[in-house]
C-alpha positions in Angstrom: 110.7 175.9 157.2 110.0 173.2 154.6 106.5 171.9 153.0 105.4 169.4 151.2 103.9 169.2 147.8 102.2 166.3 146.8 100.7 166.6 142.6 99.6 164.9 139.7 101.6 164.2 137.2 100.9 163.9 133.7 103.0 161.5 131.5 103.2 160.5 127.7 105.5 158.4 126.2 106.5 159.1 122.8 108.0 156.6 119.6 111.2 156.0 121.5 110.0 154.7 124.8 111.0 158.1 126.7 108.8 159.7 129.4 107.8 163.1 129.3 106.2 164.5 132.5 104.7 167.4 133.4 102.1 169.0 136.1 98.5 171.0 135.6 98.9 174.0 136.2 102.5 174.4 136.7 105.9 175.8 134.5 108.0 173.5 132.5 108.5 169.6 131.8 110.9 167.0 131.8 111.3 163.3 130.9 113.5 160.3 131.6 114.4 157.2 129.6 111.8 155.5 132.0 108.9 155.6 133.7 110.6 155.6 137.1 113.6 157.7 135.6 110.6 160.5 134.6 108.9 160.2 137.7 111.8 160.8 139.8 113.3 163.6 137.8 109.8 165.3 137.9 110.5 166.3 141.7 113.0 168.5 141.0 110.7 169.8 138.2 108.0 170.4 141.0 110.3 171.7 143.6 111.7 174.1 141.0 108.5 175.1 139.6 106.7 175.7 143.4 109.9 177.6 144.2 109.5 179.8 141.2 106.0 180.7 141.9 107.2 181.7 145.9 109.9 183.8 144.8 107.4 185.7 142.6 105.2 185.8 145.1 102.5 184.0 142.8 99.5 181.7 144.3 100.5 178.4 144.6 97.6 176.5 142.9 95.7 173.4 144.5 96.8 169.9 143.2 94.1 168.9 140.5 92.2 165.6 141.4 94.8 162.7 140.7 92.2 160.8 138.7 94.6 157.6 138.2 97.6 159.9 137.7 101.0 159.0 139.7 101.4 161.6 142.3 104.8 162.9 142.5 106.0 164.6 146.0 108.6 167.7 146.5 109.8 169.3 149.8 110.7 173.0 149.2 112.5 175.1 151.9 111.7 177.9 152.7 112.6 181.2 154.3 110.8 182.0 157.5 109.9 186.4 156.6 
């Protein structure tokens, strides 16, 4: 079974020009050497960090409101109990 995650995400670029995303609520960041590079990296960040929660059997929080944030989308598989 898969589902989709749909979140804010939270970017800053720093002195350089890189991206550095991350989500509310959610382990662990990344960044890219562009907005789009960031943005598309930060799925795998999102699908890691909803898998990690699942296999811990943590709560999954709910997305905070976007608020004129990009929302970044992840499908994670999972296994049927």
């Amino acid at each position: 079974m898969s589902t989709r995650y749909r979140y804010p995400a939270n970017l800053e670029i720093d002195s350089t020009g890189a991206v550095s995303v991350w989500f509310d609520d959610l382990p662990g960041a990344t960044f890219g050497k562009t907005e789009a590079e960031a943005l598309l990296r930060a799925q795998a960040l999102l699908a890691t960090g909803i898998e990690m929660l699942i296999e811990d059997s943590a709560a999954i929080p709910l997305p905070a409101p976007a608020n004129g944030r990009p929302i970044v989308e992840a499908v994670v598989e999972t296994a049927l109990a």
